[in-house]
C-alpha positions as CSV (number, residue, x, y, z in Angstrom):
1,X,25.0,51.9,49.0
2,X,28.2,54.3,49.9
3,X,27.7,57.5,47.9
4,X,30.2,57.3,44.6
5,X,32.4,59.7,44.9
6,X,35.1,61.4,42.3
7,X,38.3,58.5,41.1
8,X,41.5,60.0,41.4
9,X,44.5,58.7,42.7
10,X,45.5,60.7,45.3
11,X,41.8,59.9,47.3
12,X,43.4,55.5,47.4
13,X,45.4,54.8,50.3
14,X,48.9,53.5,48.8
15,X,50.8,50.4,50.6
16,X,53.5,48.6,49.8
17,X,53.8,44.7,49.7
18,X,57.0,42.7,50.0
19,X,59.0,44.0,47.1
20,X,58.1,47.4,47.6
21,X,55.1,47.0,45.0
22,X,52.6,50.0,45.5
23,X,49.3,48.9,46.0
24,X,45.5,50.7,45.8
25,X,43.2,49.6,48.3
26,X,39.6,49.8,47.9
27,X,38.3,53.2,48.6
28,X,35.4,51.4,50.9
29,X,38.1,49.5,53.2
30,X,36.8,52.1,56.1
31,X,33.4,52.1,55.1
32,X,32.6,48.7,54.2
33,X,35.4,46.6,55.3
34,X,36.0,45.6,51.6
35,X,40.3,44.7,51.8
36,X,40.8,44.1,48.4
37,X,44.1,46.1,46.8
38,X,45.1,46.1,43.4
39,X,48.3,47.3,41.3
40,X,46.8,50.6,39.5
41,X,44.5,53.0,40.8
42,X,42.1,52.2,37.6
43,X,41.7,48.8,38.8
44,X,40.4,50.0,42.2
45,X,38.4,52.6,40.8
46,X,37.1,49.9,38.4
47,X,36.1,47.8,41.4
48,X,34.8,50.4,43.4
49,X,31.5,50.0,41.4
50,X,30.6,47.3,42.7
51,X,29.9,49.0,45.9
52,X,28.5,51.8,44.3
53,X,25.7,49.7,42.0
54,X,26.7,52.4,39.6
55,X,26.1,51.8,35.6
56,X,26.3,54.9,33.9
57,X,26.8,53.3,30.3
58,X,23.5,52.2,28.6
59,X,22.8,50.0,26.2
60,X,23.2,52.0,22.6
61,X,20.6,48.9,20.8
62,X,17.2,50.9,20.1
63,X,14.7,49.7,22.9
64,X,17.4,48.3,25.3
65,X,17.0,49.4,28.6
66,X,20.0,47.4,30.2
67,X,23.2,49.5,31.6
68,X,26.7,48.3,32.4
69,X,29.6,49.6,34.5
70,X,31.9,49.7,31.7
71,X,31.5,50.4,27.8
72,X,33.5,47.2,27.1
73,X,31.1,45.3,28.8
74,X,28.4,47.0,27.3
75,X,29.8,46.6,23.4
76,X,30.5,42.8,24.3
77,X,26.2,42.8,25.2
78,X,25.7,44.7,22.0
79,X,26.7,41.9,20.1
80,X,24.1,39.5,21.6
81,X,21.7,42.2,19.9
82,X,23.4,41.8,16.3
83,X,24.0,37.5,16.4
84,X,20.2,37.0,17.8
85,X,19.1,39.1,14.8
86,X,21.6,37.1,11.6
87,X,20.3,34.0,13.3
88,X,16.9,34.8,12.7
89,X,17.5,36.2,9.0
90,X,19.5,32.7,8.5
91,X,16.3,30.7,9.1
C-alpha cells in the first residue's frame, strides 16, 4: 500500500464539473489510477483509507482487538458488544 500521508486541502487537486462545482479527486489518481472525486476534501480524505488499509481507531470493548477507519464505524460495532450481552442476560 501507498504510504498515508498528511489530509489537508491544499495537497487534493481541485476541478470543476459543469456548473463550476469544485471537486476533490482522490489523492492516489497518480499513484494508483483511483478517479473517483468527491464535493469536500473530507470526503476524499475519508476515502483515501481505503488505499491506505489504515484503521487507527480500535475497538474501546475490553478484549476486542478489531480497528476501524472511523470512530463512527467503530461506536456502531460497539453496539454489537452491548446487544449480544442483554440478549444473553434475557435468556
Amino acid at each position: 500500500f501507498p504510504q498515508p500521508q498528511v489530509y489537508d486541502e491544499e495537497s487534493y487537486h481541485n476541478i470543476s464539473e459543469k456548473g463550476g462545482s469544485k471537486r476533490y479527486q482522490c489523492r492516489y489518481r497518480e499513484t494508483i489510477g483511483c478517479d473517483k472525486t468527491f464535493t469536500t476534501s473530507g470526503h476524499a480524505s475519508r476515502h483515501s483509507k481505503i488505499h491506505t488499509a489504515e484503521k487507527a481507531v480500535p475497538c474501546t470493548y475490553k478484549g476486542c482487538q478489531k480497528k476501524f477507519t472511523r470512530n463512527d464505524n467503530m461506536k456502531q460495532h460497539l453496539e454489537t458488544h452491548y446487544k449480544d450481552r442483554s440478549r444473553s442476560s434475557a435468556s
